[in-house]
Biopython code that builds the backbone (N, CA, C, O; Angstrom):
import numpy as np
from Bio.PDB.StructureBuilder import StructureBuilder

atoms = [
    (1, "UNK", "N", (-81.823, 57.889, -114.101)),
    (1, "UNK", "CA", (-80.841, 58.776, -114.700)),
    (1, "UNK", "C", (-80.055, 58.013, -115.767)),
    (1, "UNK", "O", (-79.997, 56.784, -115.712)),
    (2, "UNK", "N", (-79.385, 58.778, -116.837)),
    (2, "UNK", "CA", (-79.035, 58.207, -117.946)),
    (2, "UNK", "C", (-77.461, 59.027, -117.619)),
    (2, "UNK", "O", (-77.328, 60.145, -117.121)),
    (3, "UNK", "N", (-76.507, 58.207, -118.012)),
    (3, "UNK", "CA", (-74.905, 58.475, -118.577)),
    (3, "UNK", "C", (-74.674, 58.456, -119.965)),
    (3, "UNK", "O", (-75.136, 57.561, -120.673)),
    (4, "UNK", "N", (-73.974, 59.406, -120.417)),
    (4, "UNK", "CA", (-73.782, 58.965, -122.041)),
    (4, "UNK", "C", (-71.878, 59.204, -121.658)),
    (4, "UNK", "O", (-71.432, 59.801, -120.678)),
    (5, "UNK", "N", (-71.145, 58.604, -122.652)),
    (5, "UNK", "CA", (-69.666, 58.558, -122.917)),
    (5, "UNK", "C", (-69.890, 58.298, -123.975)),
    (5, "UNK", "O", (-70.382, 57.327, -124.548)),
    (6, "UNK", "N", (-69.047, 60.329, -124.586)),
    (6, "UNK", "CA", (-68.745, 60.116, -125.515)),
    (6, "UNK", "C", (-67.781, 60.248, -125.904)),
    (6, "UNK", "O", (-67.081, 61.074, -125.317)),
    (7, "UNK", "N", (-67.180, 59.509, -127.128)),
    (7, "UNK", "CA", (-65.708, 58.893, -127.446)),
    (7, "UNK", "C", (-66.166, 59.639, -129.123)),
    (7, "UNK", "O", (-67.147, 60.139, -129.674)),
    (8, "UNK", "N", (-64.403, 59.229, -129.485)),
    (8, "UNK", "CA", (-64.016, 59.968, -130.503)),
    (8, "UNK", "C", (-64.232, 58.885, -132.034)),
    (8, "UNK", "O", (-64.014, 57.686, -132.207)),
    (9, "UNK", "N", (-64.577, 59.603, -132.643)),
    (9, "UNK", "CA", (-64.798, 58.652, -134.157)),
    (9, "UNK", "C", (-63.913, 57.368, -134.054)),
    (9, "UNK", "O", (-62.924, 57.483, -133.330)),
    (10, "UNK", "N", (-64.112, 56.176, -134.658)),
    (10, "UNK", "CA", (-63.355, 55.114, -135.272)),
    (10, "UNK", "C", (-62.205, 55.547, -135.772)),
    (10, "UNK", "O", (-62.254, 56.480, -136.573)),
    (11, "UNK", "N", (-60.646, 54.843, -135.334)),
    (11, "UNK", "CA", (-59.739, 55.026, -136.055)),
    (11, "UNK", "C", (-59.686, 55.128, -138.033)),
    (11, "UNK", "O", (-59.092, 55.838, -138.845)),
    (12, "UNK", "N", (-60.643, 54.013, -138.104)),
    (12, "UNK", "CA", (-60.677, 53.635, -139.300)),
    (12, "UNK", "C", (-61.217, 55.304, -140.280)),
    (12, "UNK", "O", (-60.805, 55.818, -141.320)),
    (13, "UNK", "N", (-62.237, 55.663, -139.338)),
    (13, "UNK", "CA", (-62.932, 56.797, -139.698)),
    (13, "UNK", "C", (-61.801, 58.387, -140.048)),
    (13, "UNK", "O", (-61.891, 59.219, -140.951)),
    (14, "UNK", "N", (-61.175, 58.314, -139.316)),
    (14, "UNK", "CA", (-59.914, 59.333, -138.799)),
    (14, "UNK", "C", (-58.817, 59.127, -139.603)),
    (14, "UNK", "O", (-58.085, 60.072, -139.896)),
    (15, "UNK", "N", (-58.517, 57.478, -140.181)),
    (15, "UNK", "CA", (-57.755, 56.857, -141.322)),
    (15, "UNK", "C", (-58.151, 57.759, -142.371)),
    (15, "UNK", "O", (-57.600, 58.826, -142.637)),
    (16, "UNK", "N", (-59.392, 57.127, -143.089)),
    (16, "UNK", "CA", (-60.066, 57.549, -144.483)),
    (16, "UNK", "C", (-60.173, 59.123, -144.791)),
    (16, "UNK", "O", (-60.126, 59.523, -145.955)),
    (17, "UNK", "N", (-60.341, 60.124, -143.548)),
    (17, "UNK", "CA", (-60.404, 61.429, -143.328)),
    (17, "UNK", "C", (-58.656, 62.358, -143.937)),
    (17, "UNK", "O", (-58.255, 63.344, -144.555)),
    (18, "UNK", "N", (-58.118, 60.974, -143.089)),
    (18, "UNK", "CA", (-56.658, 62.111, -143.116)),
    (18, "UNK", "C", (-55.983, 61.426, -144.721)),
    (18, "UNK", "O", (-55.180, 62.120, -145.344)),
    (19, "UNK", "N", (-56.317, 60.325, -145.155)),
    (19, "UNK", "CA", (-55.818, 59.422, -146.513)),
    (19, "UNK", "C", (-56.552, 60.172, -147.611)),
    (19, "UNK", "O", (-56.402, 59.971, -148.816)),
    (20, "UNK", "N", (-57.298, 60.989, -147.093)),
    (20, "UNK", "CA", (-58.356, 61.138, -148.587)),
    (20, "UNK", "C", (-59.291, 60.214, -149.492)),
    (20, "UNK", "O", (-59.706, 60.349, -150.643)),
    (21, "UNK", "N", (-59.452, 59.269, -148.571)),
    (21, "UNK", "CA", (-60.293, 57.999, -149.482)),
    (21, "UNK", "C", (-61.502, 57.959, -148.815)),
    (21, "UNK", "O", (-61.831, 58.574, -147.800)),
    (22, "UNK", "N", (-62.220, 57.064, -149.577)),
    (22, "UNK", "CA", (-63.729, 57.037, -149.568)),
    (22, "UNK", "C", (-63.962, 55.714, -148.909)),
    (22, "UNK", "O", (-64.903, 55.904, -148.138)),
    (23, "UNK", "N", (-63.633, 54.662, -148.842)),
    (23, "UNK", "CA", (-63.316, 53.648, -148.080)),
    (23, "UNK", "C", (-61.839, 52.837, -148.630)),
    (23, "UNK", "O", (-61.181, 53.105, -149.636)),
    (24, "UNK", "N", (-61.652, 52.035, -147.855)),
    (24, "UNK", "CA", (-60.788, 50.656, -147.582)),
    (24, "UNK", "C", (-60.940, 49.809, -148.403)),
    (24, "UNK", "O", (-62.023, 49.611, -148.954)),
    (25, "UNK", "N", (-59.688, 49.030, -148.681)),
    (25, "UNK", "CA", (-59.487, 48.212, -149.942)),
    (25, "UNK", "C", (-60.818, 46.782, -149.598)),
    (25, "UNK", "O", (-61.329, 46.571, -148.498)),
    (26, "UNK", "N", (-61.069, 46.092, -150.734)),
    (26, "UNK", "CA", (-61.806, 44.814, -150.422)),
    (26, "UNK", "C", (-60.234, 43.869, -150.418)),
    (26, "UNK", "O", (-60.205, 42.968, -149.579)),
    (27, "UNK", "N", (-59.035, 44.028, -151.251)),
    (27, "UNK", "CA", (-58.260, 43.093, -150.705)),
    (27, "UNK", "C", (-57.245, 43.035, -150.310)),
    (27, "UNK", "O", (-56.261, 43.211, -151.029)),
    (28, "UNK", "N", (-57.154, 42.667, -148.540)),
    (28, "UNK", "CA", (-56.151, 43.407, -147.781)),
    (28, "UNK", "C", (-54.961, 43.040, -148.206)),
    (28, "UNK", "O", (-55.044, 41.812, -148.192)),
    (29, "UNK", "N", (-53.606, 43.394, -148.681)),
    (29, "UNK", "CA", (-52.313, 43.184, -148.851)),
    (29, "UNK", "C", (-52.337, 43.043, -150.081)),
    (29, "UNK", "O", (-51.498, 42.218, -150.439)),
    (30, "UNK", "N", (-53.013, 43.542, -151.033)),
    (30, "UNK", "CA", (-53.034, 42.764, -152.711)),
    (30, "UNK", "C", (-52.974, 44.509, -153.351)),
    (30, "UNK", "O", (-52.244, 44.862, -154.277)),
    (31, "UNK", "N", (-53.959, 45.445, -152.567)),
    (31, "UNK", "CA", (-54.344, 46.337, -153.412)),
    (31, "UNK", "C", (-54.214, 48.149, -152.154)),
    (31, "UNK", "O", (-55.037, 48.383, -151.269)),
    (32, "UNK", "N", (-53.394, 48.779, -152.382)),
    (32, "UNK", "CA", (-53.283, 50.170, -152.072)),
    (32, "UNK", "C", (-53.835, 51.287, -152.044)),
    (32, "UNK", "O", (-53.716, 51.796, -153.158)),
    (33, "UNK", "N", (-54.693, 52.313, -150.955)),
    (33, "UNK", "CA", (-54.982, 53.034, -151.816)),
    (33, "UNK", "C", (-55.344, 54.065, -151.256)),
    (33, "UNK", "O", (-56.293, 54.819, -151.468)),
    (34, "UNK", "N", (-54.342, 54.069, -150.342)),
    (34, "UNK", "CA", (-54.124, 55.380, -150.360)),
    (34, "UNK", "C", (-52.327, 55.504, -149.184)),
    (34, "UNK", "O", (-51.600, 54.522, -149.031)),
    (35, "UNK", "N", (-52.065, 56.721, -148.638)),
    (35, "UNK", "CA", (-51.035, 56.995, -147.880)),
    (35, "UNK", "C", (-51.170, 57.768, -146.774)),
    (35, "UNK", "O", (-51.855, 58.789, -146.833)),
    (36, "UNK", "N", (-50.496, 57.364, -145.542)),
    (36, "UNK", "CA", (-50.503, 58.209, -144.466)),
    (36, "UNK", "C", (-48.944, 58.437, -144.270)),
    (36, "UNK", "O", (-48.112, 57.608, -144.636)),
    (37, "UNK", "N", (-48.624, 59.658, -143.650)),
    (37, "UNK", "CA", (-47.160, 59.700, -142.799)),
    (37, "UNK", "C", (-47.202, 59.284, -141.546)),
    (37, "UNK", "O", (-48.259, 58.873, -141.068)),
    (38, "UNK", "N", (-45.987, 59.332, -140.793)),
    (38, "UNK", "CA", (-46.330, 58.892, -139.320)),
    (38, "UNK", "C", (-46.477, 60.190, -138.971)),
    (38, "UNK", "O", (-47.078, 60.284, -137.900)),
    (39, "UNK", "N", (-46.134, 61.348, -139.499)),
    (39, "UNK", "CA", (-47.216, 62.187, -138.412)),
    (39, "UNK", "C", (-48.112, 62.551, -138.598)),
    (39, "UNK", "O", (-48.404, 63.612, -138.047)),
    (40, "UNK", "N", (-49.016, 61.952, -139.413)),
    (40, "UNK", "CA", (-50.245, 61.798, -139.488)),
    (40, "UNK", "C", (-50.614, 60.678, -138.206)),
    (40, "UNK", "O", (-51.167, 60.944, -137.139)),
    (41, "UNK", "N", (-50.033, 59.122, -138.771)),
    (41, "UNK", "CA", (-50.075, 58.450, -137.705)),
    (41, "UNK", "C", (-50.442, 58.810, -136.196)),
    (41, "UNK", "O", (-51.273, 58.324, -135.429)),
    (42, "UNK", "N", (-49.426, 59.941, -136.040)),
    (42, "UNK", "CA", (-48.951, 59.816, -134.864)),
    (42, "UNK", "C", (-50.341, 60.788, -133.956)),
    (42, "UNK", "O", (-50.857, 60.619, -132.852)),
    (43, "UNK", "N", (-50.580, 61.851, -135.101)),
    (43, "UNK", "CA", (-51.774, 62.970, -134.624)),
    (43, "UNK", "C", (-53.202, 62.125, -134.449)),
    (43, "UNK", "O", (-54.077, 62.335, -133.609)),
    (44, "UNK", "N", (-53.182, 61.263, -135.333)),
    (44, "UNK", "CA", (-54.724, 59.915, -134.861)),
    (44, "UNK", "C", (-54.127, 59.575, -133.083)),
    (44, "UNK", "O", (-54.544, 59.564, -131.925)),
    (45, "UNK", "N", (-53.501, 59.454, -133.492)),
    (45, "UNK", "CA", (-52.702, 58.195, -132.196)),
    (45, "UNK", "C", (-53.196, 59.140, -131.131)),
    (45, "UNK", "O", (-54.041, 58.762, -130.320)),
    (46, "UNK", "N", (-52.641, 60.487, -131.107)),
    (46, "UNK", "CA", (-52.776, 61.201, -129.752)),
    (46, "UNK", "C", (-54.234, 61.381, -129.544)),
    (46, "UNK", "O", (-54.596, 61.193, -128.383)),
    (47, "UNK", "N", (-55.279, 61.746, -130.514)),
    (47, "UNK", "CA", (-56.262, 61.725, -130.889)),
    (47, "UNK", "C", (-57.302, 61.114, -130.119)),
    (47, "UNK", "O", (-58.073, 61.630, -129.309)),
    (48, "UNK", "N", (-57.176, 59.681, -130.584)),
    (48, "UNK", "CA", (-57.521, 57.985, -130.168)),
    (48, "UNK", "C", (-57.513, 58.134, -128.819)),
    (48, "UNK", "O", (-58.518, 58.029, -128.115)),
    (49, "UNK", "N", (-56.039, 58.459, -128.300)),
    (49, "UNK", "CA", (-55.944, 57.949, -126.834)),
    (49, "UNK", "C", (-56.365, 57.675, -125.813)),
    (49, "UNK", "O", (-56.106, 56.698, -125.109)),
    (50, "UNK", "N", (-57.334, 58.860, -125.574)),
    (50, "UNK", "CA", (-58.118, 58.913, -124.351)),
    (50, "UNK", "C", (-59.019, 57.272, -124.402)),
    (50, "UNK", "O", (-59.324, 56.641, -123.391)),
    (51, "UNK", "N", (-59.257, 56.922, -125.557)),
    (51, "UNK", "CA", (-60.481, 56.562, -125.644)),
    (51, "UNK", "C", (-59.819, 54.277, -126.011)),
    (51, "UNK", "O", (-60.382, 53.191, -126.145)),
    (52, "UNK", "N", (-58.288, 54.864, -125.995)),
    (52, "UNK", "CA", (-57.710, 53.322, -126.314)),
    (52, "UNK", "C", (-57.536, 52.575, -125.079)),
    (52, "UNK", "O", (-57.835, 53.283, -124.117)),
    (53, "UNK", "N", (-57.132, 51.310, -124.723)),
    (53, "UNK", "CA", (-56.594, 50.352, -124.037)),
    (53, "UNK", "C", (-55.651, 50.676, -123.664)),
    (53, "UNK", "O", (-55.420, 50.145, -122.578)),
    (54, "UNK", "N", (-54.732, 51.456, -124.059)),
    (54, "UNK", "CA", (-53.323, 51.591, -123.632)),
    (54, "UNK", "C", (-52.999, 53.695, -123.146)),
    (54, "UNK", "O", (-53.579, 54.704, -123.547)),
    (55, "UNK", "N", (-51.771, 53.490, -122.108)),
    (55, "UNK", "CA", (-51.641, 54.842, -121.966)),
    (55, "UNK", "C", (-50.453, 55.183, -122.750)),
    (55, "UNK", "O", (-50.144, 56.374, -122.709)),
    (56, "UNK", "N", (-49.497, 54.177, -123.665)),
    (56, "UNK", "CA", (-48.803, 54.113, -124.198)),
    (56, "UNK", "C", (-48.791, 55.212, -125.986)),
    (56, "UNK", "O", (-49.319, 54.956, -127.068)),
    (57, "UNK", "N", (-48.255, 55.962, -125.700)),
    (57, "UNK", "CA", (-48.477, 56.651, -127.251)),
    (57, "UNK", "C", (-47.356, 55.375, -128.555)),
    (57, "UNK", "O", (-47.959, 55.250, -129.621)),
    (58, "UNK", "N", (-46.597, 54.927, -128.532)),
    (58, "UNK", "CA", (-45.918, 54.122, -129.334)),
    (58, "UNK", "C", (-47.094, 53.006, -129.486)),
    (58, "UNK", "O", (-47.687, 52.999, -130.564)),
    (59, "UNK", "N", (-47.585, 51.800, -128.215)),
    (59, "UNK", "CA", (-48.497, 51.144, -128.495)),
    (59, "UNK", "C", (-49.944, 51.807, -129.515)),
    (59, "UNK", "O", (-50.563, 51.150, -130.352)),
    (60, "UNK", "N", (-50.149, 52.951, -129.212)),
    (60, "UNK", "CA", (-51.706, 53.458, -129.837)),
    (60, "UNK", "C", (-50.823, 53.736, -131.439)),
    (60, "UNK", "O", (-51.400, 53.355, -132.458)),
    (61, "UNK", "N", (-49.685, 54.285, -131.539)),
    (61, "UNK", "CA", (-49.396, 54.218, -132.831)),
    (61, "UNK", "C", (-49.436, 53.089, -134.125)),
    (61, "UNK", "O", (-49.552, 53.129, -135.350)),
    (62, "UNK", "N", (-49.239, 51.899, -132.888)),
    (62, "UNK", "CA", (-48.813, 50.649, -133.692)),
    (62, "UNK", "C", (-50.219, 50.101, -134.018)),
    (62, "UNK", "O", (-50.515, 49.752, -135.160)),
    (63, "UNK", "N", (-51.552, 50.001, -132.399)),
    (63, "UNK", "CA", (-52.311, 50.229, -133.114)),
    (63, "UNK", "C", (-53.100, 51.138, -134.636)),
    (63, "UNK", "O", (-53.987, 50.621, -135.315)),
    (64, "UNK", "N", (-52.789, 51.883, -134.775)),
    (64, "UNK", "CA", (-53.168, 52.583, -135.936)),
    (64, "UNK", "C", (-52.414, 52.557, -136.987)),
    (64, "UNK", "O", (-52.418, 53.146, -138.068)),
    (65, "UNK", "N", (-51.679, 51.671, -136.420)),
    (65, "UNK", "CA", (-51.114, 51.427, -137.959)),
    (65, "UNK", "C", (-51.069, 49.692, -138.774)),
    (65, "UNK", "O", (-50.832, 49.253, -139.899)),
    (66, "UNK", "N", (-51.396, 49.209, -137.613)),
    (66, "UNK", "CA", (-52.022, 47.815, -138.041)),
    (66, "UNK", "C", (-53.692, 47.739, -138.602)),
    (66, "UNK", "O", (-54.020, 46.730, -139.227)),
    (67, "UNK", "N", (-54.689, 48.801, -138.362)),
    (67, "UNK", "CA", (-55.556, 49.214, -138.703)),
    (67, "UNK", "C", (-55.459, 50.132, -139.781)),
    (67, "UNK", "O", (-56.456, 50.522, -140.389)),
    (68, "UNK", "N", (-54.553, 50.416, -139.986)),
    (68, "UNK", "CA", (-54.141, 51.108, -141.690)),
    (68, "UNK", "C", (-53.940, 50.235, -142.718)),
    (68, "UNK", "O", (-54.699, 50.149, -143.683)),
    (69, "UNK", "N", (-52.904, 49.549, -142.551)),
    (69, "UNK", "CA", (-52.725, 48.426, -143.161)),
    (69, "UNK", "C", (-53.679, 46.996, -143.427)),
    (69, "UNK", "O", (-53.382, 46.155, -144.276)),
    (70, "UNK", "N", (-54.703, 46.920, -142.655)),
    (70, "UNK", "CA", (-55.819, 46.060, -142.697)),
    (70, "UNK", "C", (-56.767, 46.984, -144.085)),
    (70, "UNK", "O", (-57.287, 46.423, -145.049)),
    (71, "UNK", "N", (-56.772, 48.224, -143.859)),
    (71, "UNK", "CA", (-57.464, 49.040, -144.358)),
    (71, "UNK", "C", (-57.049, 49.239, -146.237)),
    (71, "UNK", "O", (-57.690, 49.471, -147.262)),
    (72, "UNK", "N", (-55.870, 49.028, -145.937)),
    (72, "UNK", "CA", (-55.226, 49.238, -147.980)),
    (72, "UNK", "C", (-54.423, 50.588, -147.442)),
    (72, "UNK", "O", (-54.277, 51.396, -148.360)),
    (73, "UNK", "N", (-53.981, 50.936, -146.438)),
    (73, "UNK", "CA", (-53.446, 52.457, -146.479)),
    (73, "UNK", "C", (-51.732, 52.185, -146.307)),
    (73, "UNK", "O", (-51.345, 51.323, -145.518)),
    (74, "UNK", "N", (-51.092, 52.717, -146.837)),
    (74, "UNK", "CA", (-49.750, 52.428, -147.453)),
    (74, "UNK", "C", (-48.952, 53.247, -146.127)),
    (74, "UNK", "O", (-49.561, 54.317, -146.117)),
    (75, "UNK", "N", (-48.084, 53.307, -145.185)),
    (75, "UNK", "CA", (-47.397, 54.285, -143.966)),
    (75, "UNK", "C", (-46.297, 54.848, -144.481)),
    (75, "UNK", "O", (-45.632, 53.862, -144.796)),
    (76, "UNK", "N", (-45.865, 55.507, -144.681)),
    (76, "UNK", "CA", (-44.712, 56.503, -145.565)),
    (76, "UNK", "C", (-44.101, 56.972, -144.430)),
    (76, "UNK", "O", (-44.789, 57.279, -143.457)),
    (77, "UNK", "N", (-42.298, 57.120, -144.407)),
    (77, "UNK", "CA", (-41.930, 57.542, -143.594)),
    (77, "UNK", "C", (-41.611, 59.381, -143.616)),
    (77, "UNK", "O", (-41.152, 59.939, -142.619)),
]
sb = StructureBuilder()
sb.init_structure("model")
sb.init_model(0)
sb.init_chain("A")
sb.init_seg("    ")
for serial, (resi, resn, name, xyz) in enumerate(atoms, 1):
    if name == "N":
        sb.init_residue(resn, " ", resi, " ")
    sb.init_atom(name, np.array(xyz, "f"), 0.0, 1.0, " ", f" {name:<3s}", serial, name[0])
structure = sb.get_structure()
């Protein structure tokens, strides 16, 4: 017998979707390019959850937003 688990797209994937971009900068902290809000943030975050390390919604935020910022995506309040 076979199990499959299936989980929800890559943050990164869910990033580029809700930013409108086509990919992620080549250089991290030099170059911008695109913007998220935090409630954008925050709708990945709840999103993600099931599928993160943490049961924490603030921790899964911070994740996704250190993965934004790796990414070139700018967090707007």
């Amino acid at each position: 017998t076979f199990s499959f688990i299936l989980k929800k797209p890559p943050v990164s994937n869910m990033i580029k979707k809700m930013a409108g971009i086509e990919k992620g900068t080549g250089t991290t902290g030099k170059e911008k390019v695109g913007k998220l809000t935090m409630s954008q943030v925050e709708e990945i975050a709840k999103n993600k959850l099931p599928d993160l390390n943490t049961k924490d919604l603030e921790a899964a935020k911070r994740s996704v937003c250190g993965t934004a910022k790796s990414m070139g995506v700018e967090i707007v309040e």
